[in-house]
C-alpha positions as CSV (number, residue, x, y, z in Angstrom):
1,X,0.0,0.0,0.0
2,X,1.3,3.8,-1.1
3,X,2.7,5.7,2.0
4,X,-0.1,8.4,0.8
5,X,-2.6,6.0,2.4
6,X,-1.5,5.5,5.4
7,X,-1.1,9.0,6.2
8,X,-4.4,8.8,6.3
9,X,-6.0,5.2,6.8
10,X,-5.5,4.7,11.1
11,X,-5.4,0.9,12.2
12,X,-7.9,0.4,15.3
13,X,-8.7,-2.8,16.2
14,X,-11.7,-4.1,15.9
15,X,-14.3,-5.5,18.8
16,X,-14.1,-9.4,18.2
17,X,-17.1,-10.9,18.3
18,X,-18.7,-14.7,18.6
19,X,-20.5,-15.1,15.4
20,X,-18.3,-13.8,12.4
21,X,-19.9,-12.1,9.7
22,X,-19.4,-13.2,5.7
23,X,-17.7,-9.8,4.1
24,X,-17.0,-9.9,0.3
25,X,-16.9,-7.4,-2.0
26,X,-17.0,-7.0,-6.7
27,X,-15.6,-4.0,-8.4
28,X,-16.2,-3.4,-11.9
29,X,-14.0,-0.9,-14.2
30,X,-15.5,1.1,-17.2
31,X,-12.6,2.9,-19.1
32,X,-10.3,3.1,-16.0
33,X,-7.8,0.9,-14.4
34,X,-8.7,0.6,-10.5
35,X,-6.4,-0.3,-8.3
36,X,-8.2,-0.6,-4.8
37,X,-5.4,-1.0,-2.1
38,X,-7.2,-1.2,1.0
39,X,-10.7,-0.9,2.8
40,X,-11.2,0.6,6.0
41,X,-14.1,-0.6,7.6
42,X,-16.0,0.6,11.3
43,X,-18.0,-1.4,13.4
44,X,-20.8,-0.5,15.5
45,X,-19.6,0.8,18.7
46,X,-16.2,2.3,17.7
47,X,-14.2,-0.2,16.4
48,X,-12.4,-0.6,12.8
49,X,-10.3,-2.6,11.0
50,X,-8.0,-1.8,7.7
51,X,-7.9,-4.7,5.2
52,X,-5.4,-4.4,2.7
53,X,-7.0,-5.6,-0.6
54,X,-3.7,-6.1,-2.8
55,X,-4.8,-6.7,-6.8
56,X,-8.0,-5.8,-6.2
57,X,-9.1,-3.9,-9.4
58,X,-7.6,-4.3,-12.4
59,X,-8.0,-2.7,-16.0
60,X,-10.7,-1.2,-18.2
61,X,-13.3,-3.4,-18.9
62,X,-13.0,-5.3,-15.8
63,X,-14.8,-7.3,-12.9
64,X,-13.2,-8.4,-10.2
65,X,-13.7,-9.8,-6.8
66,X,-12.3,-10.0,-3.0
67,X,-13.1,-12.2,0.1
68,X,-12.3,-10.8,3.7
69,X,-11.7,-12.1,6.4
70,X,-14.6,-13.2,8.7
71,X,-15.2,-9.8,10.1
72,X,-17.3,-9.2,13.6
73,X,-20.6,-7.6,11.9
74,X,-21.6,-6.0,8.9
75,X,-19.5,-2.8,9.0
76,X,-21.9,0.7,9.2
77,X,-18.8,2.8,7.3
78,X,-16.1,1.8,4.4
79,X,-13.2,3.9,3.4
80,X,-12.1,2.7,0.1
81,X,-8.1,3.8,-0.6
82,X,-7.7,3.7,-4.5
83,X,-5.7,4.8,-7.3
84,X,-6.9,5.2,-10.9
85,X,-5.0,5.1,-13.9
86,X,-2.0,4.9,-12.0
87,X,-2.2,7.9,-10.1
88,X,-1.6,8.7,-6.7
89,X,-3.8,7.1,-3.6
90,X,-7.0,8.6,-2.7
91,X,-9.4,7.7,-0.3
92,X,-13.3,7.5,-0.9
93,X,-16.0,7.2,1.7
94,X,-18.7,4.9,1.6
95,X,-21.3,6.1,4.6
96,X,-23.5,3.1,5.3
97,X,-22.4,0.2,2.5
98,X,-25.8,-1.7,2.0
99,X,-25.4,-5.0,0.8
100,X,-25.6,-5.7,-3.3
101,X,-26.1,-2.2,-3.7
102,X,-23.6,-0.6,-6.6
103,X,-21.4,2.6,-5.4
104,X,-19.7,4.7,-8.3
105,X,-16.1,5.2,-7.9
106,X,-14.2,8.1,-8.1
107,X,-13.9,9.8,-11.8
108,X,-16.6,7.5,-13.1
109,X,-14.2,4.8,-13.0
110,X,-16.1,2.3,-12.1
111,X,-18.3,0.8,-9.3
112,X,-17.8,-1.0,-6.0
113,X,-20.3,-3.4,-4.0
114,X,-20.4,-5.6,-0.9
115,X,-22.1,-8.9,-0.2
116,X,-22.6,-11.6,2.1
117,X,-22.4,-15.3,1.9
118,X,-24.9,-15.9,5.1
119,X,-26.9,-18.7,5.0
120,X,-25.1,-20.9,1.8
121,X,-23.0,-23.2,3.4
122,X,-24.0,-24.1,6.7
123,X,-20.6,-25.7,7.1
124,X,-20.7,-29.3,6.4
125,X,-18.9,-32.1,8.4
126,X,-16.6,-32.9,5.8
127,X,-15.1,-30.6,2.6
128,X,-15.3,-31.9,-0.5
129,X,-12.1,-31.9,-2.4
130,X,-11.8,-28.2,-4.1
131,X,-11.4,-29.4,-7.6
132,X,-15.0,-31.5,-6.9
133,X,-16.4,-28.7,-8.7
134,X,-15.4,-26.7,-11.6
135,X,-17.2,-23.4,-12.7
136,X,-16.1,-22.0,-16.4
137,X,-16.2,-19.1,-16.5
138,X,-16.1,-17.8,-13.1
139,X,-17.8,-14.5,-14.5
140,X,-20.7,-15.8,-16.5
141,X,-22.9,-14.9,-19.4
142,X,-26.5,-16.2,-19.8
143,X,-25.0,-19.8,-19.8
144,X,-22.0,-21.5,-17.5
145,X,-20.8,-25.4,-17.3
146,X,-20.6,-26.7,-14.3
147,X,-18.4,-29.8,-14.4
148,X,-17.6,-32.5,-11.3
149,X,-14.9,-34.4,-10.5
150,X,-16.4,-37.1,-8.2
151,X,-14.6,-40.5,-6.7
152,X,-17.4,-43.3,-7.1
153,X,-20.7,-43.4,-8.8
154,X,-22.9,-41.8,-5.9
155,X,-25.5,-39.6,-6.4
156,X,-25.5,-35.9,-5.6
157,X,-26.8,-32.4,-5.6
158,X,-26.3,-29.2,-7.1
159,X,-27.8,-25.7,-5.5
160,X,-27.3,-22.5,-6.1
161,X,-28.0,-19.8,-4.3
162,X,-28.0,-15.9,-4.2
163,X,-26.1,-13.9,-2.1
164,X,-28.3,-13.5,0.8
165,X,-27.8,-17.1,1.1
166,X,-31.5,-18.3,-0.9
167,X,-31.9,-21.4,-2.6
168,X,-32.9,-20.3,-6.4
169,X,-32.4,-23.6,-7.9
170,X,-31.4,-27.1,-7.3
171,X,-30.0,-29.9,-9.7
172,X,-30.0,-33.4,-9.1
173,X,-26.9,-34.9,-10.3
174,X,-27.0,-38.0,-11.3
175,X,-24.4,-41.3,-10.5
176,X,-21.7,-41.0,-13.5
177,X,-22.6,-37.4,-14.4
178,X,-19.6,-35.1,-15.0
179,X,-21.3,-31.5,-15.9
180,X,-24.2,-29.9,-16.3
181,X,-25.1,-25.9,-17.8
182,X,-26.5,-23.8,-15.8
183,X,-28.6,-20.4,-17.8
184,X,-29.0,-18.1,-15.1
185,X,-32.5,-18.9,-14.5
186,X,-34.4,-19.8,-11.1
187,X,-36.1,-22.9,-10.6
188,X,-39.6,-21.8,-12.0
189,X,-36.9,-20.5,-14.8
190,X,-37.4,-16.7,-14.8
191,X,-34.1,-15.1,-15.7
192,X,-31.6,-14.0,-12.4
193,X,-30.8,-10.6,-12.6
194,X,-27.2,-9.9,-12.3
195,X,-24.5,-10.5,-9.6
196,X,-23.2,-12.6,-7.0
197,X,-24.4,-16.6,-6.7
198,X,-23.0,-19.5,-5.3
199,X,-22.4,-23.3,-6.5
200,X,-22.7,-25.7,-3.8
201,X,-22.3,-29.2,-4.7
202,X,-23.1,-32.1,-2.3
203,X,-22.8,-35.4,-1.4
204,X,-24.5,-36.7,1.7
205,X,-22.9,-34.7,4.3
206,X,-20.1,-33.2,2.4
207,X,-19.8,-30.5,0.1
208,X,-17.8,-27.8,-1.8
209,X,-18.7,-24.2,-3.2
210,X,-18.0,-22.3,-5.7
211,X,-18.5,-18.6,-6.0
212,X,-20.0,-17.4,-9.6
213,X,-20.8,-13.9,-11.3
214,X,-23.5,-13.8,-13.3
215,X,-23.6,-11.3,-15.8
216,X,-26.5,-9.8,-18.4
């Protein structure tokens, strides 16, 4: 991170809390590159927390995304420390950052948004190996394959959810079966509007997701 932010960014340490909080956040470039080097986020009660977001951004014409750390609660302020086009650092506030809810960046640059994974996983007993389940692309037109690698011929199950953690649409997958395409439609099929979803694939108690952005 440039010396120009942390002038300006102070480090506080943040109230820890029992139940952690899913914190994510998707930036999307228009004719800019973005180079977002840090988020500074507060905390009901006082507390903040700086987490430094290296390669988030990127060039024009580009989406990209960041997982925090668990964080305490969903934060009531964001301070966004960014450079454009190469220039120097600058910081931008973002007052009260609702979830899926787009903020325009500095100079029309681009635009910023935060999400939640709450309710998706629900932590199985046992992971699925990571490469159980392949999304391609990650950032996804109308149409996206889903393909497994499973050991055995069991059966197992496919749901995907939105990123308030609600079910929109389950597959069946059947024994032997080694993808599938998804459209971007619910399971009454009504086209998803745009934005964050998640792939969970399961087998009896274990499972595996995958995080997909769905594009119009």
């Amino acid at each position: 991170m440039k010396a120009g932010c942390l002038c300006i960014l102070a480090v506080l340490l943040a109230t820890p809390a029992a139940d952690a909080t899913e914190f994510h956040g998707v930036v999307q470039t228009y004719d800019h590159e973005v180079a977002i080097d840090s988020l500074v986020v507060g905390f009901d009660g006082g507390g903040s927390d700086t987490l430094l977001t290296p390669g988030w951004g990127g060039p024009a014409a580009t989406t990209d995304t960041f997982d925090f750390p668990d964080q305490p609660s969903w934060p009531i302020s964001a301070l966004l420390c960014l450079r454009v086009d190469g220039g120097l650092p600058r910081t931008q506030p973002i007052g009260y950052p609702m979830r899926e809810l787009w903020y325009p960046l500095l100079d029309s640059a681009g635009r910023v948004k935060f999400y939640s994974q709450a309710g998706v996983a629900g932590r199985p007993a046992t992971e699925l190996p990571g490469a159980a389940l392949e999304v391609c692309p990650s950032v996804v037109g109308p149409r996206t394959l889903l393909g497994f690698r499973l050991n055995g011929t069991g059966h197992a199950t496919l749901t995907v959810f939105d990123a308030d953690g609600n079910t929109v649409c389950r597959f069946e997958v059947p024994a032997r079966t080694r993808s599938l395409s998804w459209d971007g439609t619910d399971a009454s099929g009504r086209r998803l509007a745009e934005g964050i979803y998640f792939c969970r694939l399961a087998v009896g108690r274990a499972s595996t997701t995958r995080k997909v952005l769905l594009v119009r």
